[in-house]
C-alpha positions in Angstrom: 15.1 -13.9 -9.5 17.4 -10.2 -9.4 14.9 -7.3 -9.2 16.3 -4.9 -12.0 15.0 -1.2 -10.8 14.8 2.3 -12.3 13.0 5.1 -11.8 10.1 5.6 -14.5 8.0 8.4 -16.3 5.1 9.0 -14.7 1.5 10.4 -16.3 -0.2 10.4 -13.3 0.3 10.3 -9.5 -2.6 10.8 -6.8 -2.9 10.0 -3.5 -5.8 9.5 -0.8 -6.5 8.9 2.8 -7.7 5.8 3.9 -8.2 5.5 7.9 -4.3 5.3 8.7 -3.1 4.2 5.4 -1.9 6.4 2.4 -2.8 4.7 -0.9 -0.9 6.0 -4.2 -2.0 5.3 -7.4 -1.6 6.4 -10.8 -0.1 5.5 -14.4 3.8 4.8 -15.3 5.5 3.3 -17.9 6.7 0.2 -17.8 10.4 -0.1 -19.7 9.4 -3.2 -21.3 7.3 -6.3 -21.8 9.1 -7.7 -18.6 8.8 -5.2 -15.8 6.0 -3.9 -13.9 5.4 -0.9 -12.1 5.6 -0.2 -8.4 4.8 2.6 -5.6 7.6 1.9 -2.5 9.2 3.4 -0.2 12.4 5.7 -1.1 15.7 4.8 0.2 16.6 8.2 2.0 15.7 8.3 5.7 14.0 11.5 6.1 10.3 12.2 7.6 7.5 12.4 6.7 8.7 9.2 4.6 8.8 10.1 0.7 8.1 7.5 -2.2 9.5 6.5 -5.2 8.2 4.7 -8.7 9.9 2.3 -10.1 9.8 0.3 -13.1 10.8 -3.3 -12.0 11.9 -6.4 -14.0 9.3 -9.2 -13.5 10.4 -12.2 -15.8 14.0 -14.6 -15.1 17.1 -13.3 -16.7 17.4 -14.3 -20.2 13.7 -14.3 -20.8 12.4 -12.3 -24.7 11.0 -8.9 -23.6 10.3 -6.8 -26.1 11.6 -3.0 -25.6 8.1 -1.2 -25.8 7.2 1.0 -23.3 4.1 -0.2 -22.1 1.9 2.6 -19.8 0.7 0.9 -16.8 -1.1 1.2 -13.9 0.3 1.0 -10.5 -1.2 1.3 -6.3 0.7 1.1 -3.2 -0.4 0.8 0.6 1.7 2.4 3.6 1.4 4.1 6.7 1.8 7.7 6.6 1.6 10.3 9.5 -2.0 11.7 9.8 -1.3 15.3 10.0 0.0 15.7 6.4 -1.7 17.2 3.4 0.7 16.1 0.8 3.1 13.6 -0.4 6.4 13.5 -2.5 6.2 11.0 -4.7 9.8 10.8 -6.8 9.7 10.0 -10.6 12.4 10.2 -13.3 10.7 13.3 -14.0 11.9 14.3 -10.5 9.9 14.7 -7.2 6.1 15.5 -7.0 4.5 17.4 -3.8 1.0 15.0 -4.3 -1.6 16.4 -2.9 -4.2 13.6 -0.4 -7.7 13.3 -0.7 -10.2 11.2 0.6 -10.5 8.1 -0.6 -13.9 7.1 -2.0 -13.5 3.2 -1.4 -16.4 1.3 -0.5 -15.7 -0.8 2.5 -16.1 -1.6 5.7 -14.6 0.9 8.2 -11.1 1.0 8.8 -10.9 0.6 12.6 -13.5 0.9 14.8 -14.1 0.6 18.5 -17.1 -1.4 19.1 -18.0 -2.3 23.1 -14.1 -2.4 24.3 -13.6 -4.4 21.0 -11.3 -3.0 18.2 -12.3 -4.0 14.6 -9.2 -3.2 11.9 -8.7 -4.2 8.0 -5.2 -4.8 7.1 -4.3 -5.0 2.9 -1.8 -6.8 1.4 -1.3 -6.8 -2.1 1.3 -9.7 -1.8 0.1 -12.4 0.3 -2.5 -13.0 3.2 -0.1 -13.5 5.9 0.9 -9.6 5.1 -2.8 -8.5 5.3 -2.8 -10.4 9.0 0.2 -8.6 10.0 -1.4 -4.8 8.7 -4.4 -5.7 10.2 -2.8 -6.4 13.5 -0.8 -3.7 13.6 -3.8 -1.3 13.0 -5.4 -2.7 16.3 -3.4 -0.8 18.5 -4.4 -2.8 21.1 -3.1 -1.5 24.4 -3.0 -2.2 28.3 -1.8 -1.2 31.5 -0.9 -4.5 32.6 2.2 -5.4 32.0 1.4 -9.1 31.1 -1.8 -8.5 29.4 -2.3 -10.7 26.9 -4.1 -10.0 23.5 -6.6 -11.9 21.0 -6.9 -11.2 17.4 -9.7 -13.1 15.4 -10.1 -13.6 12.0 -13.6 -12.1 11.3 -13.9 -11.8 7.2 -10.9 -12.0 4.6 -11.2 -11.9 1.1 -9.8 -10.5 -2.4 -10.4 -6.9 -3.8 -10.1 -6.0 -7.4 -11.0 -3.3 -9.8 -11.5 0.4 -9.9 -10.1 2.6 -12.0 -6.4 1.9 -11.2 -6.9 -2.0 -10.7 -7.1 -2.3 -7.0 -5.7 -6.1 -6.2 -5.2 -6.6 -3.1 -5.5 -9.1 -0.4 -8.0 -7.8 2.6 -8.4 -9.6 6.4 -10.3 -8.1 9.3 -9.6 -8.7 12.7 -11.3 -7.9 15.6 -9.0 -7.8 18.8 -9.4 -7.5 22.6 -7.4 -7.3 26.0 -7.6 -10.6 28.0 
């Protein structure tokens, strides 16, 4: 299936703070029956990374969509340096400075180092096997020995969904250790 993409109206933007990750949420508008909405990452190269929402087909070419514009909710999940305070967040309205907050999620904690073992919750909102690979990568598992070798296990997985800007995602926590 060809992704058709364009920038869309937003209402809303926000943005919060969880552990490592930068979640964006808000409202957009869908350009028709067939596309849904979408936080990614832009296309230009610079840093901090900036972000774009787009309005994306979703059905087969050649498939009835009626032209309405449909307002609808969107959230997005990335790694974002720690040390900033805002985000840009482009639009077709052009590009936001979002302020980050907290994020008020209620779930376990995001990494934490528990007798020389690291704990670490990786989201995905596309497939498990992308929550393994975030939660993995928020390890950070390191060692001095050059051929160290490291163990991830599985310890809880599951599905989230709901809130106020339909969090669905995929979740999987890991806890990891130098061997």
């Amino acid at each position: 299936m060809i992704q058709n993409c364009r920038l869309t109206h937003c209402e809303e933007v926000n943005a919060c703070r969880f552990g490592k990750d930068l979640i964006i949420y808000g409202q957009g508008d869908a350009l028709s029956g067939c596309d849904g909405v979408r936080v990614q990452y832009s296309p230009l190269d610079v840093f901090p990374p900036q972000f774009v929402v787009m309005s994306c087909r979703q059905s087969p070419i050649g498939a009835f969509c009626s032209q309405l514009v449909v307002p609808t909710q969107f959230i997005g999940i990335f790694k974002y340096p720690t040390d900033q305070t805002s985000v840009k967040v482009g639009t077709r309205d052009g590009l936001r400075d979002v302020p980050i907050s907290a994020c008020r999620i209620a779930t376990p904690a995001h990494a934490a180092d528990v007798e020389g073992v690291l704990e670490a919750i990786g989201y995905s909102a596309d497939s498990y096997d992308d929550a393994i690979r975030n939660a993995y990568a928020n390890l950070d598992l390191k060692s001095d020995v050059a051929d160290a070798l490291f163990t991830a296990t599985i310890v809880e997985s599951g599905y989230m969904s709901g809130g106020i800007v339909g969090f669905d995602h995929f979740f999987v926590k890991v806890r990891g250790r130098v061997d």
